[in-house]
C-alpha positions as CSV (number, residue, x, y, z in Angstrom):
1,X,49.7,3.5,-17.5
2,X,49.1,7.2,-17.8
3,X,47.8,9.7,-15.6
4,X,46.0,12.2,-16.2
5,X,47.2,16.2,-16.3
6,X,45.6,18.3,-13.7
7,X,43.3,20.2,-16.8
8,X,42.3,16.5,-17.8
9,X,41.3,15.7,-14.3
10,X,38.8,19.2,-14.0
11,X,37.6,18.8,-17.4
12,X,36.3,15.0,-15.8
13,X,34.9,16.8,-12.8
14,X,33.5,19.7,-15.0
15,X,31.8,16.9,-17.4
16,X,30.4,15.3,-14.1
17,X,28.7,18.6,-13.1
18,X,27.3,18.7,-16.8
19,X,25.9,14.5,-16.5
20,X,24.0,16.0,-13.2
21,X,22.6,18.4,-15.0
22,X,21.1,16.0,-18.2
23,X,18.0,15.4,-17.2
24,X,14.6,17.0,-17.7
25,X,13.4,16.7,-14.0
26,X,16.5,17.7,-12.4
27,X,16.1,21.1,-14.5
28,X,12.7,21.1,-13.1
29,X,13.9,20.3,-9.8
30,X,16.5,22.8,-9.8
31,X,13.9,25.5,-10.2
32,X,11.4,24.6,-7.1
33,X,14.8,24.8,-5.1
34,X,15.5,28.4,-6.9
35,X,12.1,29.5,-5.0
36,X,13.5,27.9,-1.3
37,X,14.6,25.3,0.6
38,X,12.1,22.0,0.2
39,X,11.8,18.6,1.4
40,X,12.1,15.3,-0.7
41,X,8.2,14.6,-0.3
42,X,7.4,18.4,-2.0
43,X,9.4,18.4,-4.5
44,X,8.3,15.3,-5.5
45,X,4.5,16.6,-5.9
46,X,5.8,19.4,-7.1
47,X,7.0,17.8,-10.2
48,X,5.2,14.9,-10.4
49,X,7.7,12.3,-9.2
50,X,7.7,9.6,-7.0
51,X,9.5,9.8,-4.0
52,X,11.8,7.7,-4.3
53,X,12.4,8.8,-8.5
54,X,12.8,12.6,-6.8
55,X,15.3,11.2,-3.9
56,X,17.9,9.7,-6.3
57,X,17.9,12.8,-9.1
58,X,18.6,15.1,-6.0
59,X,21.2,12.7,-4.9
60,X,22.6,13.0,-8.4
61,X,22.8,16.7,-8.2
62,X,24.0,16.3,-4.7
63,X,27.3,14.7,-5.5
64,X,27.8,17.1,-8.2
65,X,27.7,20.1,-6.0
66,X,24.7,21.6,-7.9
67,X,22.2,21.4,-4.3
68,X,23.2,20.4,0.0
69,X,21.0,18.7,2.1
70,X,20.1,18.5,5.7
71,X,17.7,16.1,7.5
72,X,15.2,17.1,10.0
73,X,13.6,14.1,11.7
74,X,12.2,11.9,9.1
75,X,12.7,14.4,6.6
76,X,15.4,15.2,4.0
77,X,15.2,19.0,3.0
78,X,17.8,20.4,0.0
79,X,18.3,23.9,-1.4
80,X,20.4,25.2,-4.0
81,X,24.5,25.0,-3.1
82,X,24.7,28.9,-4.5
83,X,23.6,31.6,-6.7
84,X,26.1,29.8,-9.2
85,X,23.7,27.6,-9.9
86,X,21.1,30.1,-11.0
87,X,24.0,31.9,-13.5
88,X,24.6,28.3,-14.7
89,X,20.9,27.5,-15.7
90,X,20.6,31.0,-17.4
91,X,23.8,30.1,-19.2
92,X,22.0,27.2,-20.2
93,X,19.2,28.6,-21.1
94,X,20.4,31.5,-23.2
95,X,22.8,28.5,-25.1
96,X,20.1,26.8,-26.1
97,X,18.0,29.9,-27.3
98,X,20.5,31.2,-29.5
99,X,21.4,27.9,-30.8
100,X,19.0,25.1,-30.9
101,X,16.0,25.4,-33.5
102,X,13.9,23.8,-31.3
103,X,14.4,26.1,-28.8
104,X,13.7,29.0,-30.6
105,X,10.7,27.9,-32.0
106,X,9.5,27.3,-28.6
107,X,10.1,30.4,-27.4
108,X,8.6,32.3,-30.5
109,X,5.2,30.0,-30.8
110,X,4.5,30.3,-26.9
111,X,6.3,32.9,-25.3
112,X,6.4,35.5,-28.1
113,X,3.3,35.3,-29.4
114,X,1.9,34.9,-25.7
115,X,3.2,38.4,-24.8
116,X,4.6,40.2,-27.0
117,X,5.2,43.3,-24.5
118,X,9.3,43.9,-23.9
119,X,9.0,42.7,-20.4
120,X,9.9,45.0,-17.9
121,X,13.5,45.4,-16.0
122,X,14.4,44.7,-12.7
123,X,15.6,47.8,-11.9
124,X,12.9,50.3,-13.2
125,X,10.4,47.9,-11.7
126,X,12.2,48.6,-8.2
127,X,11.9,52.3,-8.6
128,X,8.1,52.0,-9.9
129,X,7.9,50.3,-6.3
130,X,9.1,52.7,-4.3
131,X,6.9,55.3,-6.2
132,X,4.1,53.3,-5.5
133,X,3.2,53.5,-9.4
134,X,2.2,49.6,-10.2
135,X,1.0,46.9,-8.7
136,X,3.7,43.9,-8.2
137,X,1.8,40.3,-8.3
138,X,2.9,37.4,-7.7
139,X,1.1,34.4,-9.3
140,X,3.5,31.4,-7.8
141,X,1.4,28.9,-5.7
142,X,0.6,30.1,-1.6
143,X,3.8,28.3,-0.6
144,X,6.2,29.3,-2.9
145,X,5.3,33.0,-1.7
146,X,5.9,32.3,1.7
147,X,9.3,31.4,0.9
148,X,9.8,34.7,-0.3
149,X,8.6,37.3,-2.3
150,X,9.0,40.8,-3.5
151,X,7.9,43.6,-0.7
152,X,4.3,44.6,-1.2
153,X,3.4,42.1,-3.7
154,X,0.3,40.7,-4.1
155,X,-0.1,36.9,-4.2
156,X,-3.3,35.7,-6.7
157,X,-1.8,31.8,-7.8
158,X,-2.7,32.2,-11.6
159,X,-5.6,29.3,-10.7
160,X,-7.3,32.1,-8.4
161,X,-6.8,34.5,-10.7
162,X,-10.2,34.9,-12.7
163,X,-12.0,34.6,-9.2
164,X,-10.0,37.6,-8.0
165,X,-9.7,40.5,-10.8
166,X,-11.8,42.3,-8.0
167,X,-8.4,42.8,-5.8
168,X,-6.9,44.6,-8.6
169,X,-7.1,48.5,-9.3
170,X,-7.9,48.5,-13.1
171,X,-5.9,51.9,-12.9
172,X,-2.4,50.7,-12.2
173,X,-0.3,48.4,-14.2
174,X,0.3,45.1,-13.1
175,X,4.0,43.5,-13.4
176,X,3.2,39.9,-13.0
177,X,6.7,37.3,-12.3
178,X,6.9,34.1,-11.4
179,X,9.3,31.0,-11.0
180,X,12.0,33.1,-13.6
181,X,12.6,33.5,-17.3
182,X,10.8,30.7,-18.5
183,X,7.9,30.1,-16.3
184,X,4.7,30.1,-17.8
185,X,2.4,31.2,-15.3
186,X,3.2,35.4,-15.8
187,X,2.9,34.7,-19.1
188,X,-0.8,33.5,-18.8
189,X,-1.7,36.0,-15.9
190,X,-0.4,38.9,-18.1
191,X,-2.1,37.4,-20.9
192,X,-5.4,37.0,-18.8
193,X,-5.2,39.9,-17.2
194,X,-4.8,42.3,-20.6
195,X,-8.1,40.2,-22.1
196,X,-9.7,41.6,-18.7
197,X,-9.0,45.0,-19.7
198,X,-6.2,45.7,-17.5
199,X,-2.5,47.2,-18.4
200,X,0.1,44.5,-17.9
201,X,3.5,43.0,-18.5
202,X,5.6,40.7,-16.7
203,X,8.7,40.9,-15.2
204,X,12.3,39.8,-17.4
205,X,12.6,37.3,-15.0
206,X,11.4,35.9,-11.9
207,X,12.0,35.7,-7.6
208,X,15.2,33.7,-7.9
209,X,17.3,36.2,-10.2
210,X,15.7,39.4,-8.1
211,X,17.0,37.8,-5.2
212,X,20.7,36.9,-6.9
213,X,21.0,40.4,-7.8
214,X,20.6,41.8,-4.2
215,X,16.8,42.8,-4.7
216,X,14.6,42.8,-1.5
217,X,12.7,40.2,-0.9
218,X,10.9,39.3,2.3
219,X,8.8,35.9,3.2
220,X,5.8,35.0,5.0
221,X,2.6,35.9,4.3
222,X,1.2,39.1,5.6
């Protein structure tokens, strides 16, 4: 019988990696973990899973090195095993807009024609920060800001956000970001916001590729 080479054998392990990542929800999963460290039971309401259905994809990804875990108590809590996994579901992400139609046309029904602003950098956001020239908002859910956030942003959940406009100076932009690159809700603020009259874009991405690039961020709420 043979055995296999030593390339043959990480290929297997590489595939294995890949078979974690096939699933819809684990994607899903994978980006509540981007914005912190969560228990079983709220990333299970976050995505709409059952307990139990949200336990045995995490396990999945678990084994496969994609998240850790630690239990507290009763409870399970995972987080992301390392930035790695953020530059693997770009990678992914990027693939599949170059390549798949589907994809594509996606990205240009929703997303393009959502906002078709060119969304604004990382790093010339950062320096309109520190000249106090814009106003950073935040439009993730209450908990997902107290994870973390960027300094001095201001957190209106894009739900709030009509009851709100009042909080916002109609004479600075806003740069709105979210979960990252294909999260909807900066989209719809920006969009929402610019029917209101105000200046805005959102951000190229979102918290968890500020923080990968050695951005500031700082959690709690104020």
């Amino acid at each position: 019988m043979s055995s296999q080479t030593p390339k043959q054998a990480l290929f297997a392990e590489f595939a294995a990696v890949a078979r974690a990542l096939g699933h819809a929800h684990r994607l899903e999963l994978l980006e509540q973990l981007a914005q912190g460290e969560r228990s079983v039971e709220v990333l299970a309401q976050k995505s709409g899973l059952s307990i139990a259905n949200a336990s045995q994809h995490l396990q999945h990804m678990r084994r496969a090195g994609l998240v850790t875990s630690k239990r507290d108590g009763k409870f399970v809590y995972y987080r992301l095993a390392d930035d790695a996994v953020l530059d693997l579901l770009a990678a992914l992400g990027r693939l599949a807009e170059r390549n798949v139609a589907e994809v594509e046309r996606i990205m240009r029904r929703y997303f393009n024609d959502r906002d078709g602003l060119e969304p604004v950098p990382r790093e010339e956001l950062l320096e309109r920060m520190r000249a106090r020239s814009v106003t950073v908002l935040d439009v993730r859910p209450e908990d997902e800001f107290a994870l973390g956030h960027l300094p001095n942003a201001l957190n209106i959940p894009l739900k709030a956000m009509e009851a709100r406009l009042n909080e916002l100076d109609p004479s600075r932009e806003v740069v709105a970001y979210c979960r990252g690159r294909f999260c909807v809700l900066s989209f719809e603020a920006a969009a929402l916001l610019r029917s209101r009259g105000f200046k805005a874009r959102c951000l190229e991405d979102g918290l968890p590729e500020w923080r990968a690039a050695g951005l500031p961020v700082v959690a709690g709420v104020s």
